[in-house]
C-alpha positions as a printed Julia matrix, in Angstrom:
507×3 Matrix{Float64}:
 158.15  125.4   122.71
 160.41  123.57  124.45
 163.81  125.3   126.68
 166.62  124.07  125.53
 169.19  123.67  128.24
 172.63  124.01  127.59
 175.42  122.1   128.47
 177.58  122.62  131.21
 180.51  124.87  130.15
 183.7   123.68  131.27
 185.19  126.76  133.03
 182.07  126.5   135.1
 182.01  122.81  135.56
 185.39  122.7   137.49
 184.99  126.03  139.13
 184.7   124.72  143.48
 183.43  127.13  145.71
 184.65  128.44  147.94
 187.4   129.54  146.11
 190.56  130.9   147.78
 189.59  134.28  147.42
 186.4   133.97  148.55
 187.82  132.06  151.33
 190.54  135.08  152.29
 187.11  137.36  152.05
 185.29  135.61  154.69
 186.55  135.39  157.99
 184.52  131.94  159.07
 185.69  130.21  156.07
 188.9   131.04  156.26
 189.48  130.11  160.62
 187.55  126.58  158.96
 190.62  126.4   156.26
 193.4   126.99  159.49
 192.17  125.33  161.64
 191.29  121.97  159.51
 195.21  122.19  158.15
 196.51  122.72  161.46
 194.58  118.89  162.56
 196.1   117.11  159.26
 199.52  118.58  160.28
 199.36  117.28  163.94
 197.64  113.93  162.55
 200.67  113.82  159.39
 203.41  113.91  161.49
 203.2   110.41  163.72
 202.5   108.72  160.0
 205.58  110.64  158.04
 207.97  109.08  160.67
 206.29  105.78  160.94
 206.2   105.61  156.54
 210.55  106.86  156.97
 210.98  103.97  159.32
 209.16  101.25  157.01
 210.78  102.9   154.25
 214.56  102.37  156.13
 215.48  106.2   155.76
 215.85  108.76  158.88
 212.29  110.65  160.2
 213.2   113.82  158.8
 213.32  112.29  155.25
 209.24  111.75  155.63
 208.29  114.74  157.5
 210.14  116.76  154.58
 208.84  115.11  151.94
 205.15  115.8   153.26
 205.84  119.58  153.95
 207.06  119.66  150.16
 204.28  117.59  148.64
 201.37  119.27  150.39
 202.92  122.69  149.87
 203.68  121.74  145.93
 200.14  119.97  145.53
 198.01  123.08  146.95
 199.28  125.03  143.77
 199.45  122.2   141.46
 197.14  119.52  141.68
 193.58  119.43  140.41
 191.53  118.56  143.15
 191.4   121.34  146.18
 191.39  120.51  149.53
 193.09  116.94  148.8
 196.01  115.96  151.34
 199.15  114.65  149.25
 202.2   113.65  151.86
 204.39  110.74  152.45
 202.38  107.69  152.16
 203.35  103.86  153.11
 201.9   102.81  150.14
 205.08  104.21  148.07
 207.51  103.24  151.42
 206.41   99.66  150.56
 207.13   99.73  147.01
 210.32  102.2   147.09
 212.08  100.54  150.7
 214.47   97.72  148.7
 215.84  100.61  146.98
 217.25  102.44  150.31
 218.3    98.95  151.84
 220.23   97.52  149.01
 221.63  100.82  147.46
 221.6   103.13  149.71
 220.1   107.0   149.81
 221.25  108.05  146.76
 219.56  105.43  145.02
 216.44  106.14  146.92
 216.02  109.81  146.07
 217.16  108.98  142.44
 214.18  106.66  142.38
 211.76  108.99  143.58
 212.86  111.35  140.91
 212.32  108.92  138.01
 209.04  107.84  139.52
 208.0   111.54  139.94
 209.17  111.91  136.39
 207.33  108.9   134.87
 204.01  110.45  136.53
 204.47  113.59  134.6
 204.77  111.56  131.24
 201.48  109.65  132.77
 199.65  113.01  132.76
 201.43  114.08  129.25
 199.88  110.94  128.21
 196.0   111.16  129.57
 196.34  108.33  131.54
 194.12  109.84  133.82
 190.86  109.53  131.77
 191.44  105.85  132.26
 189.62  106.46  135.61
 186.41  106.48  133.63
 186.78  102.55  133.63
 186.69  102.04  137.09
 182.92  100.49  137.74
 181.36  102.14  141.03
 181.58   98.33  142.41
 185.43   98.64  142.43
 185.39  102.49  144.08
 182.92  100.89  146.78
 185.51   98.3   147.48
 188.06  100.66  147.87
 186.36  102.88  150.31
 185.75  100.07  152.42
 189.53   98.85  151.78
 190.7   101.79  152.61
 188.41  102.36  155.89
 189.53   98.93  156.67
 193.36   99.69  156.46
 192.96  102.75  158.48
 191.34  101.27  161.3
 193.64   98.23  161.5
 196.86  100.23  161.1
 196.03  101.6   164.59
 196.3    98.33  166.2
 200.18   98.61  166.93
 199.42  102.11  169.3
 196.32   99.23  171.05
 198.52   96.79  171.47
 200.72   96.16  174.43
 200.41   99.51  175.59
 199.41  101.24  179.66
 195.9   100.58  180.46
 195.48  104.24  180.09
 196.01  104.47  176.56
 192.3   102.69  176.17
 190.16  105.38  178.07
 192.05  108.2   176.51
 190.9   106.69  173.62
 187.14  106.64  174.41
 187.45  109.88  175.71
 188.57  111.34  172.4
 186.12  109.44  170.84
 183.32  111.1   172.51
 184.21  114.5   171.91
 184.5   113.86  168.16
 180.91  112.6   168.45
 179.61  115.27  171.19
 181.37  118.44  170.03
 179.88  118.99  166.32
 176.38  118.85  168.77
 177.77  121.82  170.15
 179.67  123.88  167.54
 181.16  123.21  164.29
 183.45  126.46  164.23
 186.39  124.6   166.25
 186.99  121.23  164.1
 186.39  118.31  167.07
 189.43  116.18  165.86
 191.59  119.49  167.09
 189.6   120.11  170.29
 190.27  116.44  171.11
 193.95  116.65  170.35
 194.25  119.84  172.69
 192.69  118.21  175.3
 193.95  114.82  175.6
 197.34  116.68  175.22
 196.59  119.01  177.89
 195.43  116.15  180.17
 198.96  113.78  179.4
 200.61  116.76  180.91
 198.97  118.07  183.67
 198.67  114.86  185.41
 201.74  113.49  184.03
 200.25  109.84  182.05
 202.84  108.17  180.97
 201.35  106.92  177.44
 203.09  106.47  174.36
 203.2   110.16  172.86
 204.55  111.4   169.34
 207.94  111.85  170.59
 208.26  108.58  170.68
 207.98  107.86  167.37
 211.26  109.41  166.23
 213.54  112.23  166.57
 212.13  115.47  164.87
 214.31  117.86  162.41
 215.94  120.55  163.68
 217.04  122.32  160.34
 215.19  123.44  157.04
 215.95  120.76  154.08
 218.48  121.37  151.7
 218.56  120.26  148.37
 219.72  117.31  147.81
 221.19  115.72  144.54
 221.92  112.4   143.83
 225.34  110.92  143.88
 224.71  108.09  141.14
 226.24  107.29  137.8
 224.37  108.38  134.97
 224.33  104.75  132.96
 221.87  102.2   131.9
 222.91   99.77  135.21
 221.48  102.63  137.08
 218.54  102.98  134.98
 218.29   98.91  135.19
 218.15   99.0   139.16
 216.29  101.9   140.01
 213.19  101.81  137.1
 211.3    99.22  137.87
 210.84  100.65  141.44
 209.62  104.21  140.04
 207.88  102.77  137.48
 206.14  100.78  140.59
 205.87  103.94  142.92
 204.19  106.04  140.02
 201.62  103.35  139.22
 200.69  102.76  142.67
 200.65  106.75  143.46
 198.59  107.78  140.75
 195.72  105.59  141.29
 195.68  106.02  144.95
 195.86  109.72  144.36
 193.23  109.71  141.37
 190.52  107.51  143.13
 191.06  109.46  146.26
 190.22  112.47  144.32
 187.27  110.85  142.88
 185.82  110.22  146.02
 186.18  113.87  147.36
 184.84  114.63  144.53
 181.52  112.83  145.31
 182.06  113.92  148.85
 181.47  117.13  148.04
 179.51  116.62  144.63
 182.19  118.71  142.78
 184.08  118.05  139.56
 188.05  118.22  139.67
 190.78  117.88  136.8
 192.12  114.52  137.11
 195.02  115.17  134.27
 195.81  118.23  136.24
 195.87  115.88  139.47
 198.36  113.63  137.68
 200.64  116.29  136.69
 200.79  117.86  140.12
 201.25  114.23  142.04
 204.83  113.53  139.28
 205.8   117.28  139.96
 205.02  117.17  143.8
 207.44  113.96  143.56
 210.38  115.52  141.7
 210.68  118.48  144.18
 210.34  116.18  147.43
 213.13  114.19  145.37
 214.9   117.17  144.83
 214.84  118.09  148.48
 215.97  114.51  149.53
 212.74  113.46  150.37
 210.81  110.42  149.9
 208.34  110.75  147.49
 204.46  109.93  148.26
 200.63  110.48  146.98
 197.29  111.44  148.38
 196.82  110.14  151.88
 193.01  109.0   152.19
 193.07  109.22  155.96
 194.69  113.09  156.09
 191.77  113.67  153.26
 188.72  112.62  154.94
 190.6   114.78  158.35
 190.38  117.2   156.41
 186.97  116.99  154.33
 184.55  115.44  156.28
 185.75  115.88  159.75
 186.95  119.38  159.31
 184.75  120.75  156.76
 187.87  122.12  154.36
 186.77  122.73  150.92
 190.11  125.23  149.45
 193.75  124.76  148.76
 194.6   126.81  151.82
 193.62  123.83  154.15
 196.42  121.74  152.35
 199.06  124.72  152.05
 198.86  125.1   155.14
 198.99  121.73  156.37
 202.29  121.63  154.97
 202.88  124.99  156.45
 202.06  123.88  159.97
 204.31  120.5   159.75
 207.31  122.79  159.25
 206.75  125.04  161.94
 205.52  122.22  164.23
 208.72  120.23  163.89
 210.93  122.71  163.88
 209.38  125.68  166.35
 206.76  123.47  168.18
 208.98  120.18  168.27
 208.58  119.85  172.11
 205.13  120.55  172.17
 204.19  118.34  169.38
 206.49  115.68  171.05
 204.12  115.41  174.17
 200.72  114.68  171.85
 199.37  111.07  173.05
 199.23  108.47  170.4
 195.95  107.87  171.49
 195.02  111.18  171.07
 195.54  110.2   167.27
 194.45  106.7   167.52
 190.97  108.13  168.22
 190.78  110.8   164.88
 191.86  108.27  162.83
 189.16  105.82  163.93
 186.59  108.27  163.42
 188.17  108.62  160.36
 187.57  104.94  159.2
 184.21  104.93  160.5
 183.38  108.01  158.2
 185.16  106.39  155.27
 183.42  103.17  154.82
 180.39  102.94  152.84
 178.09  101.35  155.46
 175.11  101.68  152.51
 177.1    98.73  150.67
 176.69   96.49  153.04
 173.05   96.78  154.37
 170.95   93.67  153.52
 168.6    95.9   152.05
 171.36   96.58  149.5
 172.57   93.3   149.41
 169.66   91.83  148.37
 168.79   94.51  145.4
 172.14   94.56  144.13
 173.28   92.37  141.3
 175.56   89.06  142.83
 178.22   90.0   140.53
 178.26   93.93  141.28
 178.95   92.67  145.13
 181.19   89.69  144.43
 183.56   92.3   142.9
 183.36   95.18  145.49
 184.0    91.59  148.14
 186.99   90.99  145.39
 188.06   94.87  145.34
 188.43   95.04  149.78
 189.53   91.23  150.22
 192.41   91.73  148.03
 193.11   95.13  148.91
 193.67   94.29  152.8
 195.25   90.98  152.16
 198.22   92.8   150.2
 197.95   96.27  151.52
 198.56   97.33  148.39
 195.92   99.83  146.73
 196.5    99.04  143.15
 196.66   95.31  143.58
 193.58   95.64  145.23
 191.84   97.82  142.41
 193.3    96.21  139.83
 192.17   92.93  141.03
 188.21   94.29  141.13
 188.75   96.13  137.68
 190.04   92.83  135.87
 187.12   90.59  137.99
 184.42   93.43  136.73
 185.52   92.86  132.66
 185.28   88.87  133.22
 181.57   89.16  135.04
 180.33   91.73  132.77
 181.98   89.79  129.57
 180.27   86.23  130.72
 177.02   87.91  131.49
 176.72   90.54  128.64
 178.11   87.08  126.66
 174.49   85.58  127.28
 172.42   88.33  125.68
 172.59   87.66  122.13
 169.98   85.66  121.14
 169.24   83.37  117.38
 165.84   82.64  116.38
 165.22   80.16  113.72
 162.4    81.08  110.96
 161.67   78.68  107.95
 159.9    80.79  105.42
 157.85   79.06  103.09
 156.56   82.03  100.9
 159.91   82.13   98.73
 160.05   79.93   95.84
 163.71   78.46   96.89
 163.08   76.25   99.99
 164.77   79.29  102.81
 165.52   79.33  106.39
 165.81   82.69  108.23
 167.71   83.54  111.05
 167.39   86.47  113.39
 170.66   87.56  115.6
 169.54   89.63  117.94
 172.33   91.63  120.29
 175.76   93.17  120.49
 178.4    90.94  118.84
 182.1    91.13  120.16
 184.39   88.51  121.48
 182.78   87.53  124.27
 179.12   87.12  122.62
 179.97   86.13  119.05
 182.13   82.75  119.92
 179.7    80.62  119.85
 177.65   81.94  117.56
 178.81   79.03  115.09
 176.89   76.55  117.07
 173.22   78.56  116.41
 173.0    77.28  113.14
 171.86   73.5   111.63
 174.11   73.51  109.0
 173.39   70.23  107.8
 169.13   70.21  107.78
 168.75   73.74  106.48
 167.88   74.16  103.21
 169.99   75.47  100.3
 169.01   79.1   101.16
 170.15   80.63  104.17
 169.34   84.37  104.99
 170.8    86.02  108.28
 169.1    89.38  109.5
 171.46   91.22  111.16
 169.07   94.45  111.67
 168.77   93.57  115.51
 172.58   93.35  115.63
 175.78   95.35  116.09
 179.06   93.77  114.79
 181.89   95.35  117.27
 185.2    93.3   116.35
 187.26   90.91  114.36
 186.29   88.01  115.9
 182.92   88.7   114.84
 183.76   88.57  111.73
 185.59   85.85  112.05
 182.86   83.54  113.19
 180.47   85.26  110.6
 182.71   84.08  107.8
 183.29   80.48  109.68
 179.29   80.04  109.75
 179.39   81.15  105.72
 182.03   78.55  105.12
 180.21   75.73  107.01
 177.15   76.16  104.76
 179.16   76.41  101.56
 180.84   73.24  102.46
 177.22   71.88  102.25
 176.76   73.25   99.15
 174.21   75.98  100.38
 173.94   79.79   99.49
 174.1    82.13  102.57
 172.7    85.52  102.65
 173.66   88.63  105.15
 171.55   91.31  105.15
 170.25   93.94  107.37
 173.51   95.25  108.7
 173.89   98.96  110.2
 176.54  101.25  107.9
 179.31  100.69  111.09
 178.62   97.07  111.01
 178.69   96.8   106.74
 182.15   98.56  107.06
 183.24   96.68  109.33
 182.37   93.25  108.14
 183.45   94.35  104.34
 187.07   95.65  105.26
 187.53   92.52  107.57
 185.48   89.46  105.75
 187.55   86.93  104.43
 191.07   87.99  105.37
 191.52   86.69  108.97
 192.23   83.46  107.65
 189.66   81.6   110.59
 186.98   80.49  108.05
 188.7    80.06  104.56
């Protein structure tokens, strides 16, 4: 007798261990949690001020708007352990607003776009995710490994001398350390200790103070100041409708790679919700709205082992007090200090599987063209979505041309019936893409005056199917010959009978 094996009940299937009571219960698990939000808090800080500087608002605006976001998104979103904050991704998108209207606009447009996320979620936009090919998600690993390392450039670039062995230096205890322990997450031992070294023998390098000035007071809440009309609607819309596009797929794909990080299942529509939420009340408290930051996540996943929603809690814990009780101290960390995490970072980000030759060679031309499509695009724009949407929309042409090839005709002239008959055989799945030029498998004018079509090898999938299936009927009757369809499945019979002969193509 054979075990049946049942399916995977949901409340099990997104239960991820350890959960946060398990994690409270055990003393190594949680110091791994603290300790791995304390790193993302020191590395979030540098990037919140550099994202409210490209985004034209004040520094404060960004480091608020990541203490609410990863504080909201630990008890919202769907996918534990994942590092939402102020991103430049939606300080791109969302800048015009602050420089042409001012900050009123700004937070109003955060609000919407929060807003229009929620009615994304409402609306299951996040099962769309199941269309992304594993081509495209390759790309954007790679994209986004690519973006990470570049974006350090500007702290390598006309900078002291020093700056470049400071670097190495934290480079090699990243490497050395996990040889050593893995208690202490390396990224924070090499923070500590390039700090420690800027001040004891005074290195003048550029440090996080210079960056921008750091808050010195709680936010406040903070309400808009703009008239409630459709103008307002007019100007600030398409810039949220922008921001939530390009937040939720950043945040949704970044989930779906922790996700295979850690070979765990999260809830994507739960994800959603929690990004548009986490939006409103950094809108609410006047800041600038943002989604899950890739670089923060891997910090925190890979290079500091954190698996619960206390790592990101506290992450947004830690860039409140560190702002506003450890502002001096956090001042004095060395950019390069930084530099170095996030280039271990990139290098642990990029799939460096994808682009072996062994790979190369065994995967199909068009599954690599695409994830080339998916990275090119992506880093030529700096813009996630273009970049995904771009390798989604180049996956549908490939696999429409190629799957467009696999039906196949075969021509059989049967001479047992009594009426002179030709038979043809379709063989393979009919839609748009593989049924237009079916009309040119068939000699129309030296077949006899019986015509039978087997359609048991075939599925019919769409209108223009059906279409072209009445066009090749027509042809033959025009030549005064009788044509026969038989062999169709019951999906394919319905189908063709609801459809045949009103789509006006072939009569």
């Amino acid at each position: 007798m054979t075990d049946v094996i049942p399916v995977q009940d949901p409340k099990t299937r997104y239960r991820i261990e350890p959960t946060v009571l398990q994690a409270l219960r055990s003393p190594r698990i949680l110091t791994r949690e603290v300790l791995a939000g304390l790193v993302v808090a020191i590395a979030l800080i540098p990037e919140a001020i550099a994202f409210s500087i490209i985004a034209g608002v004040d520094p404060r605006v960004g480091l608020f708007s990541s203490f609410v976001m990863a504080v909201a998104i630990s008890f919202l979103g769907g996918r534990p352990a994942m590092i939402t904050a102020a991103t430049g991704a939606i300080a791109l998108v969302i800048a015009p607003v602050a420089r042409e209207y001012g900050m009123d606009y700004f937070i109003a447009t955060v609000l919407l776009g929060g807003l229009i996320q929620v009615v994304f979620a409402a609306l299951g936009v996040a099962k769309l995710m199941r269309f992304i090919p594993r081509s495209v998600m390759v790309g954007f690993v790679n994209a986004l490994a690519i973006l990470i390392f570049t974006s350090q450039f500007p702290q390598l670039i006309g900078v002291p001398w020093l700056v470049y062995p400071m670097v190495v230096v934290g480079l090699l205890i990243m490497y050395l350390m996990p040889l050593v322990t893995r208690v202490i997450p390396a990224p924070l031992v090499a923070i500590v200790l390039l700090t420690a070294a800027t001040v004891v023998f005074a290195i003048n390098v550029p440090t996080v103070g210079d960056q921008g000035d750091l808050p010195q007071s709680l936010p406040e809440l903070f309400i808009p100041n703009v008239p409630l009309t459709w103008e307002t609607l007019g100007i600030i819309a398409p810039y949220a409708a922008a921001m939530a596009v390009v937040g939720l797929l950043e945040s949704l794909m970044t989930a779906k790679l922790v996700d295979e990080i850690t070979d765990t299942h999260s809830r994507k529509t739960r994800e959603a919700f929690g990004q548009g939420a986490a939006n409103l009340l950094s809108g609410v408290f006047g800041g600038m709205g943002g989604c899950a930051m890739i670089g923060q996540t891997m910090i925190n996943v890979k290079a500091s082992g954190a698996r619960t929603r206390i790592s990101t809690f506290l992450a947004g814990v830690f860039v409140l007090i560190l702002v506003l009780v450890l502002g001096d101290i956090v001042a004095v960390i060395p950019m390069a200090a930084l530099v170095a995490v996030m280039i271990v970072v990139s290098v642990a980000t990029f799939d460096w599987h994808s682009v072996r030759l062994s790979t190369l060679k065994r995967m199909p031309k068009s599954e690599t063209a695409v994830m080339l499509i998916t990275v090119v695009i992506t880093v030529w724009t700096h813009n996630l979505a273009i970049g995904v949407g771009a390798g989604v929309l180049a996956a549908m042409i490939l696999f429409a041309r190629r799957v467009a090839h696999f039906v196949t005709v075969t021509r059989h002239v049967d001479k047992n019936e009594q009426v002179p008959t030709v038979r043809y055989t379709v063989d393979g799945e009919l839609f748009f893409a593989s049924s237009n030029d079916l009309t040119t498998q068939f000699e129309y004018t030296h077949d006899p005056e019986r015509i039978i079509i087997d359609m048991s090898q075939s599925h019919i999938w769409d209108a223009s199917t059906v279409a072209a299936l009445d066009a090749i009927v027509t042809k033959y009757q025009h030549h005064g010959k009788h044509v026969i369809l038989e062999g169709m499945n019951e999906a394919s019979t319905k189908l063709h009978g609801r459809l045949s002969g009103g789509l006006g193509g072939g009569h």
